[in-house]
N, CA and C atoms as a LAMMPS dump frame, in Angstrom:
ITEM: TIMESTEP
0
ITEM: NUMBER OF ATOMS
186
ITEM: BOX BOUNDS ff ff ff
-5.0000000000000000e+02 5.0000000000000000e+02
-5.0000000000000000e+02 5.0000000000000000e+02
-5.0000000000000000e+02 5.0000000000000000e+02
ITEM: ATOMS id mol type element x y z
1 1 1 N 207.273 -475.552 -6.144
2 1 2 C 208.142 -476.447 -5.418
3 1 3 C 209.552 -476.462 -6.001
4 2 1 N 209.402 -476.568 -7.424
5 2 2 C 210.912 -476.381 -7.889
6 2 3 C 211.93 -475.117 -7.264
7 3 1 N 211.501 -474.027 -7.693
8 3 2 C 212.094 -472.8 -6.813
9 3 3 C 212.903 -472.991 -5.363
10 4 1 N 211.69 -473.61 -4.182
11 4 2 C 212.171 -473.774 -3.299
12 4 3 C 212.798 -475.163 -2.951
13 5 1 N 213.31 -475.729 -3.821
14 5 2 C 213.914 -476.984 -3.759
15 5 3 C 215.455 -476.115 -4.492
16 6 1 N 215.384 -475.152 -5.616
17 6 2 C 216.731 -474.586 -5.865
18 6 3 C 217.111 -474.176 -4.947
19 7 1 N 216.666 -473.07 -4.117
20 7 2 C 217.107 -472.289 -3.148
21 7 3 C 217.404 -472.856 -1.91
22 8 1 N 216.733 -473.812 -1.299
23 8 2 C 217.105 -474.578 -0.467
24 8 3 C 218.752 -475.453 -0.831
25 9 1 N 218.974 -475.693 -1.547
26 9 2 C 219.936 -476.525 -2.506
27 9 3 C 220.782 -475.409 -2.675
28 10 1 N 220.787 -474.508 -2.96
29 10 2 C 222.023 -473.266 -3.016
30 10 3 C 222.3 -472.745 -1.451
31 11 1 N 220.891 -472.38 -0.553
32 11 2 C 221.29 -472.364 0.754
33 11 3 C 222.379 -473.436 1.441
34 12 1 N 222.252 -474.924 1.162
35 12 2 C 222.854 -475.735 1.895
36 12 3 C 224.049 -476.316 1.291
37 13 1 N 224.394 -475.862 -0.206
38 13 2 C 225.488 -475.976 -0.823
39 13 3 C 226.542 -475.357 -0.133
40 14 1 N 226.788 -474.173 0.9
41 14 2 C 228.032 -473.944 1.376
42 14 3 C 227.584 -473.734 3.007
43 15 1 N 228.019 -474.691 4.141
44 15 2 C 227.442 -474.841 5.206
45 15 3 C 228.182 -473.597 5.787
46 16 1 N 227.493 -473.127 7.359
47 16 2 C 228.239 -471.839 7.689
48 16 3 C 227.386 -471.787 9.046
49 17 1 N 227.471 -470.47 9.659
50 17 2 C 226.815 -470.378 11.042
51 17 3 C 225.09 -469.46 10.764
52 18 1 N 225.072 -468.786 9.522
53 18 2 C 223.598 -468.332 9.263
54 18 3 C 222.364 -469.654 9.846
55 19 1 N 221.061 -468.971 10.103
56 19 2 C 220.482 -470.067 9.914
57 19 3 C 219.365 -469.43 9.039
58 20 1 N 218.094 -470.222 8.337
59 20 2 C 217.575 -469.197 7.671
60 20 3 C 216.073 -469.935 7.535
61 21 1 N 215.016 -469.088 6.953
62 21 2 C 213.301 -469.61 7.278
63 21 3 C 212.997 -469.098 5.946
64 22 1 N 211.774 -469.898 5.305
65 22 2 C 211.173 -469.379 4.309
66 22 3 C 209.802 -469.044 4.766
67 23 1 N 209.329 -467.696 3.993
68 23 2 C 207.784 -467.577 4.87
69 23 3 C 207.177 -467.561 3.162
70 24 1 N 206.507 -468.463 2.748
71 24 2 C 205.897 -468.915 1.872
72 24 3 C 204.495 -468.15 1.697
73 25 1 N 203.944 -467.136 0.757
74 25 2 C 202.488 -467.108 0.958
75 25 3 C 201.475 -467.761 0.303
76 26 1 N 200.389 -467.983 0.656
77 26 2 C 199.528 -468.575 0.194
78 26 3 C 198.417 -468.058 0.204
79 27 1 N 197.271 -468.352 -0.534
80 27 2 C 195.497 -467.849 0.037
81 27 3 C 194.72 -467.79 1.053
82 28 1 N 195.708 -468.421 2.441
83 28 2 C 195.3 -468.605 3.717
84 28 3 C 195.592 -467.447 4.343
85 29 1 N 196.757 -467.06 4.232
86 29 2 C 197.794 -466.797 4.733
87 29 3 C 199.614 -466.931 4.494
88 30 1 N 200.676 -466.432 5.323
89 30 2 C 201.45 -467.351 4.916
90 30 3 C 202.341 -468.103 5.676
91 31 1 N 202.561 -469.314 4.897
92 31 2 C 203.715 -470.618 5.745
93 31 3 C 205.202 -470.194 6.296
94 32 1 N 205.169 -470.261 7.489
95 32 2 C 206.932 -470.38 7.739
96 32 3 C 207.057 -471.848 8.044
97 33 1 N 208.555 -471.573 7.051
98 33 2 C 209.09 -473.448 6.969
99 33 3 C 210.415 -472.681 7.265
100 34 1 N 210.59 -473.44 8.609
101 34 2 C 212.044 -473.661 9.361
102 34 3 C 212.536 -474.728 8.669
103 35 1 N 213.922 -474.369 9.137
104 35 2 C 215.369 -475.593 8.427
105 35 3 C 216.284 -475.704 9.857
106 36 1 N 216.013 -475.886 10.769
107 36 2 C 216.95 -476.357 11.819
108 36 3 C 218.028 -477.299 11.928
109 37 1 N 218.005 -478.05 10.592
110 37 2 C 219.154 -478.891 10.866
111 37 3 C 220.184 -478.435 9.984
112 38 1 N 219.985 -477.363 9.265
113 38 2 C 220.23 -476.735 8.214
114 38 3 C 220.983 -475.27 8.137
115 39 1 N 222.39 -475.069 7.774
116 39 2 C 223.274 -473.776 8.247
117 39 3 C 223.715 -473.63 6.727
118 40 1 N 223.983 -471.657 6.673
119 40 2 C 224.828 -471.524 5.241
120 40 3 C 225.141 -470.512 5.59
121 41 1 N 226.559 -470.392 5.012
122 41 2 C 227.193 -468.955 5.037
123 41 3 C 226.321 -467.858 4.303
124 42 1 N 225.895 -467.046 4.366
125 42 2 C 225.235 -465.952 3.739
126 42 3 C 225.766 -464.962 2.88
127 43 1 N 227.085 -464.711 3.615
128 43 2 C 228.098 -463.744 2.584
129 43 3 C 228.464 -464.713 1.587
130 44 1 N 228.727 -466.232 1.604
131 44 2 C 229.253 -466.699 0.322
132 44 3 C 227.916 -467.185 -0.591
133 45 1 N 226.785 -466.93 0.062
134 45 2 C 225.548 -467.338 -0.897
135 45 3 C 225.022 -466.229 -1.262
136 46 1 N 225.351 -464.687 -0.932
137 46 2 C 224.518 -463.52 -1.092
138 46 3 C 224.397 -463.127 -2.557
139 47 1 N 225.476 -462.937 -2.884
140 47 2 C 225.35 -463.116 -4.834
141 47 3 C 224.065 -463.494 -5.364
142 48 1 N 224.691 -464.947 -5.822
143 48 2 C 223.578 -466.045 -6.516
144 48 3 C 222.375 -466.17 -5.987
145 49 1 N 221.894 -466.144 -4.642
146 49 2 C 220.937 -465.766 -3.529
147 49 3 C 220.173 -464.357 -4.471
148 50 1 N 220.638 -463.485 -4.296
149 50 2 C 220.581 -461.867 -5.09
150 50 3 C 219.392 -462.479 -6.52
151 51 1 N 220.468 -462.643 -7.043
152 51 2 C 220.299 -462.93 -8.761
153 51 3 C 218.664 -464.154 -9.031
154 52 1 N 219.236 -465.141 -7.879
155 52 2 C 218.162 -466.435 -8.021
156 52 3 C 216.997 -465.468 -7.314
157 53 1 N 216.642 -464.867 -6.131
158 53 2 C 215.192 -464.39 -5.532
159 53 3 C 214.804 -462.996 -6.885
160 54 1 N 215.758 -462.483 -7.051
161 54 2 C 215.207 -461.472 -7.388
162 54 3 C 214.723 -461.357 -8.942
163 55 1 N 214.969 -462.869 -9.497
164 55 2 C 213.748 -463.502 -10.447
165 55 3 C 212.886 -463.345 -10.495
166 56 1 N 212.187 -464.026 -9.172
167 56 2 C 211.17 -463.885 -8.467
168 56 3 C 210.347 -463.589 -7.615
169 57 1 N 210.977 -462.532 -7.206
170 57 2 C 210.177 -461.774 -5.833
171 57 3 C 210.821 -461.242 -4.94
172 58 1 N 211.009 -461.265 -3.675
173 58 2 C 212.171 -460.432 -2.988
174 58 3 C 211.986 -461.015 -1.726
175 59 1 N 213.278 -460.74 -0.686
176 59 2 C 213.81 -461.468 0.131
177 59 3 C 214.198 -460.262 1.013
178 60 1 N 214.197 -461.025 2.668
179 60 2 C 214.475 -460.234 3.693
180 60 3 C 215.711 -461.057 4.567
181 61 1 N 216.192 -460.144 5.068
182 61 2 C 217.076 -460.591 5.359
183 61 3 C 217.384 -460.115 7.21
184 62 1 N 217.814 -460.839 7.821
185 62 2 C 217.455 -460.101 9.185
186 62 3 C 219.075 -460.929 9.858
């Protein structure tokens, strides 16, 4: 939960026209958690975005 409470929190630190989904996995399967009320520039988060996922795992980008 911490993780996706940073990243969410760096996503919404610079608002913009991106919109963006986390697909979470789990032992079921995995979760998509939409953010609809929720916008960020992507080019000014792509950096730190970069550096913070690729800690931990990897990211798509569409």
């Amino acid at each position: 939960m911490r993780r996706m409470r940073e990243l969410l929190n760096l996503l919404r630190s610079i608002p913009g026209r991106d919109r963006f989904t986390f697909f979470v996995p789990n032992p079921q399967g995995t979760v998509q958690l939409d953010f609809p009320n929720f916008t960020t520039s992507y080019a000014a988060v792509q950096e730190p975005l970069d550096q913070m996922v690729g800690e931990w795992g990897s990211m798509e980008v569409q």
